[in-house]
N, C-alpha and C positions, 0 to 999 in steps of 0.2 A: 504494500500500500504506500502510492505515496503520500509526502511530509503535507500536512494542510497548509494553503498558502497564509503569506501573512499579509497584515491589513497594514497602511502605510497613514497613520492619523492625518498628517502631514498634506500627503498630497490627493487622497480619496483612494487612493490603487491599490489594487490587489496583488499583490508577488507575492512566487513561489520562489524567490531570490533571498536564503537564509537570512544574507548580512543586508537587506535592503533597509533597514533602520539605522545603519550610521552613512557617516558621510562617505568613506568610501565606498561603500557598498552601490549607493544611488549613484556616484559618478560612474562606477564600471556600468552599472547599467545604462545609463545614457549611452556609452562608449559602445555598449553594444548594439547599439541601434545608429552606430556610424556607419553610412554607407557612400563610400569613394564613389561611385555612380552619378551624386547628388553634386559633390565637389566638382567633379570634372564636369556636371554641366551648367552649375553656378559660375563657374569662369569660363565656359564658351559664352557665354548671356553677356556677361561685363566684357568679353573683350571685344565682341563684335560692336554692339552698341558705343563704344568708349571712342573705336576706330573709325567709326560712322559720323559718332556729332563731339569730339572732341573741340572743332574750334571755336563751338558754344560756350565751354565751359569754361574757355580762355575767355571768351566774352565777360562772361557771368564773375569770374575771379577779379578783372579787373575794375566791375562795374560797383563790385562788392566794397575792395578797401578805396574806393574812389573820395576819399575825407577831405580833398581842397589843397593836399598837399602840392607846391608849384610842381615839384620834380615831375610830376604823373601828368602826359596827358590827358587832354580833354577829348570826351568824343558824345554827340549829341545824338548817339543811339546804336541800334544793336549791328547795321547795316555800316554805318560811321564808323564803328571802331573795326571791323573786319575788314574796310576797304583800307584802311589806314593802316591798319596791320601788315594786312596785303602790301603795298604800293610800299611800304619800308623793307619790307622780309620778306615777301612772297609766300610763298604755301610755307615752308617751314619756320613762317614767323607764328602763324595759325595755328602750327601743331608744335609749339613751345610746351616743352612738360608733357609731351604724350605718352617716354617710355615709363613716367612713374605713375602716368596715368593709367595706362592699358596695366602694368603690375597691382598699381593699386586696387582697379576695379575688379580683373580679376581674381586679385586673391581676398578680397573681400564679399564679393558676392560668391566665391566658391568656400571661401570659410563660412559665409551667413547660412547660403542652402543647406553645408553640412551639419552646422552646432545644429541652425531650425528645425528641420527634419528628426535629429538623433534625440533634442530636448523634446518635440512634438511626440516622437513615439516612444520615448519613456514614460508621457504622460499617460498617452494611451494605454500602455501597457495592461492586459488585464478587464479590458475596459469595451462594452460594446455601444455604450452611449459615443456622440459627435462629443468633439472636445468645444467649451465655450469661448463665446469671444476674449472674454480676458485671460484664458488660458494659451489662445492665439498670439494674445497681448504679451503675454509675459514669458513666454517660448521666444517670441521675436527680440524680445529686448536684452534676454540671456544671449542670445545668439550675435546679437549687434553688439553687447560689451566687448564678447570674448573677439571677434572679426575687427575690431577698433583695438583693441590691445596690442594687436598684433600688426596690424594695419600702420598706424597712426603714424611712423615716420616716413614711411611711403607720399601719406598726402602733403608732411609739412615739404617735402622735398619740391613735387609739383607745385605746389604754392610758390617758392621760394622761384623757382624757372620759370613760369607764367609771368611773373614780376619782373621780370627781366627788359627795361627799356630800353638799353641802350642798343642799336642798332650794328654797332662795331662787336663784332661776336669776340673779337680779340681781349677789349674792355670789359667783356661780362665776368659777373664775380664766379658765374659759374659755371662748370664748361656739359656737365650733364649731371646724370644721375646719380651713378656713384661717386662721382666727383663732389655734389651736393652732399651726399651725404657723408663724406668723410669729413665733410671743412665744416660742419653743422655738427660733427659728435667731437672733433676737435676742438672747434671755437667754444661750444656752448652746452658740448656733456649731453648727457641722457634727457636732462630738461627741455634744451633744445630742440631734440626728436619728438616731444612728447609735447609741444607747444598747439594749444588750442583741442587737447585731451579732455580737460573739462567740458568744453561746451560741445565736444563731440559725442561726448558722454548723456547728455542732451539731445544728441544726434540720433543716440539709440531709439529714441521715442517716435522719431521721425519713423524709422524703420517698423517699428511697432503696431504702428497705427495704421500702416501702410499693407502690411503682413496680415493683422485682423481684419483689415477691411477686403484684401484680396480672397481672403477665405470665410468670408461670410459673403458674396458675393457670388463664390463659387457653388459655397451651401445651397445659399436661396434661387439659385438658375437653375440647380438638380433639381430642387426641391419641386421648380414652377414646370420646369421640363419632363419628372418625370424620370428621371433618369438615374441610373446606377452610381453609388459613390466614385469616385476617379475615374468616368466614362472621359472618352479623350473626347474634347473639343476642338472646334476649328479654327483656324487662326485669330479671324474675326473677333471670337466670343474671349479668346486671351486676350486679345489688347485691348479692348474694350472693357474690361473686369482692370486689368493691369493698369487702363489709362485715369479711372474714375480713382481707382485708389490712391493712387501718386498725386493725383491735383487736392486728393483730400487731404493726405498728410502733410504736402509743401505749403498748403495755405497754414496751419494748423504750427508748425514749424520751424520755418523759414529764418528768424531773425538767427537761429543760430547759429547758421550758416555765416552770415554776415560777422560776426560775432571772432569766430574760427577763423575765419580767411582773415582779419587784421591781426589777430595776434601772433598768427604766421607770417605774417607784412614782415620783410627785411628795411622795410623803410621806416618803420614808424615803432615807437617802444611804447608798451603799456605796462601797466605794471598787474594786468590781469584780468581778471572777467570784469570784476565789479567796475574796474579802471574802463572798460573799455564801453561796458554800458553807460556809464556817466558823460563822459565824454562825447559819446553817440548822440544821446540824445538831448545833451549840454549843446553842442554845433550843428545838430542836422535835424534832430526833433523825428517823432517816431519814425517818419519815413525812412531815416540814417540806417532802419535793420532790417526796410526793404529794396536796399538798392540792389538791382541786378536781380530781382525775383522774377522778370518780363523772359532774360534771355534763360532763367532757370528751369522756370516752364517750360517752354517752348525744346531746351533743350531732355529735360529731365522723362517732359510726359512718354515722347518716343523712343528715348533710353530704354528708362522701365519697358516698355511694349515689346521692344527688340531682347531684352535680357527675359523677359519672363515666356516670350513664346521659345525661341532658341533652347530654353531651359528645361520647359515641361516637353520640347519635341525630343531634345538630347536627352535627354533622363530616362523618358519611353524607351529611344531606341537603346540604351546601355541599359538598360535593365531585361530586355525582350533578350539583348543578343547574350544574355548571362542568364 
């Protein structure tokens, strides 16, 4: 006969997993519910998408610490600053910061779909009810800590390249990526690296919000449709699920972005969040935490579209062919 399982007060679940009452016990069990499948197609989603609309992002970065400093160009819109970009640097002025962009994204979305997925089916674990929204909620946002721990010197890197005005590449402080990052753990230590960590941390909730709304969205389309739990959808019905969630979270989120990208500013020093929010809204007055939210949009909504169908097609096919 076997052991009766045990009840977990904690999280509602039921295992048959001895040691599932301490903490080690519940991390192996997550761990057991990692599946490499989810990884590799959480970074086909970020890389494709990153390579597609990255000189967005450079839009969006630079529209962000845009604080009246003289040193920074002016540009009086989203078309303005590209042409201007353009007509100094050409297409590689455009794709400044893209190899730590395509690293960042992909190993962020390929770490996000992995923790999401392995936290989501530990939850389940045991369990034949749907899991709730705030279980959705709080799966995404374990998953967004642990994909930003790991992540976060990657973005300050991009940040730091994107910033890059001078036109004379000779003159730049920096010459790429690993280049950025050795002279950022030399100059300025592990802090350094870890700069705008707090309000990425912040970030997580973006992700969170973004994460329950795509899976209660997905719930209630079976639901209306009639249709089997994970029945595969058409492309369509992914970006459209993909694209309402993304405009929900970015409105709901956004200043933190704003927030993150000055304190990774190589140009400008703060002495921290609190410093930075003061000062924001001391000189610029609330709009100061939505500047560049027009080309975030625009770039973000078809991001997310191109990362989440790429994702649930890649994931199908690596799982069918295993």
């Amino acid at each position: 006969m076997s052991a009766a399982p045990e009840h977990d007060t904690e999280t509602g679940l039921t295992s048959k997993h001895p040691s599932a009452g301490s903490l080690a016990g519940k991390v192996k069990q997550v761990f057991d519910h990692v599946r490499i499948e989810n990884m590799v197609a959480g970074l086909s989603g970020g890389v494709v998408s990153t390579l597609v609309l990255h000189p967005l992002d450079l839009v969006k970065i630079r529209f962000a610490v845009s604080d009246g400093l003289d040193l920074r160009p002016k540009y009086s819109g989203i078309l303005h600053c590209m042409k201007s970009v353009w007509m100094q640097e050409g297409l590689r002025g455009l794709y400044q910061g893209v190899t730590p962009n395509v690293w960042g994204a992909g190993a962020s979305w390929g770490f996000y779909f992995l923790f999401y997925n392995a936290i989501k089916g530990y939850r389940k674990e045991g369990r034949e009810t749907e899991l709730s929204p705030t279980e959705h909620l709080l799966s995404a946002a374990g998953a967004g800590i642990l994909s930003l721990t790991i992540t976060n010197p990657i973005w300050v890197t991009k940040t730091r390249l994107m910033l890059q005005y001078d036109t004379d590449p000779t003159s730049k402080q920096y010459k790429g990526m690993i280049d950025t990052l050795v002279k950022i753990g030399r100059q300025e230590g592990v802090p350094g690296l870890y700069k705008g960590y707090v309000p990425g941390l912040f970030g997580t909730s973006h992700g969170a919000l973004q994460f329950m709304a795509y899976e209660e969205l997905k719930k209630d389309y079976y639901k209306y449709k009639n249709l089997p739990p994970d029945t595969k959808l058409n492309a369509m019905e992914y970006i459209t699920m993909a694209a309402l969630s993304k405009i929900f979270a970015v409105a709901i989120t956004y200043p933190y972005q704003v927030i993150r990208a000055r304190l990774q500013d190589q140009h400008n020093k703060y002495a921290g969040v609190v410093d930075v929010i003061r000062r924001t809204w001391r000189n610029e007055g609330a709009i100061g935490f939505y500047k560049g939210i027009i080309p975030n949009v625009i770039r973000v909504t078809p991001a997310c579209c191109i990362t989440f169908v790429v994702y649930e097609n890649v994931s199908r096919f690596l799982l069918r062919i295993n």
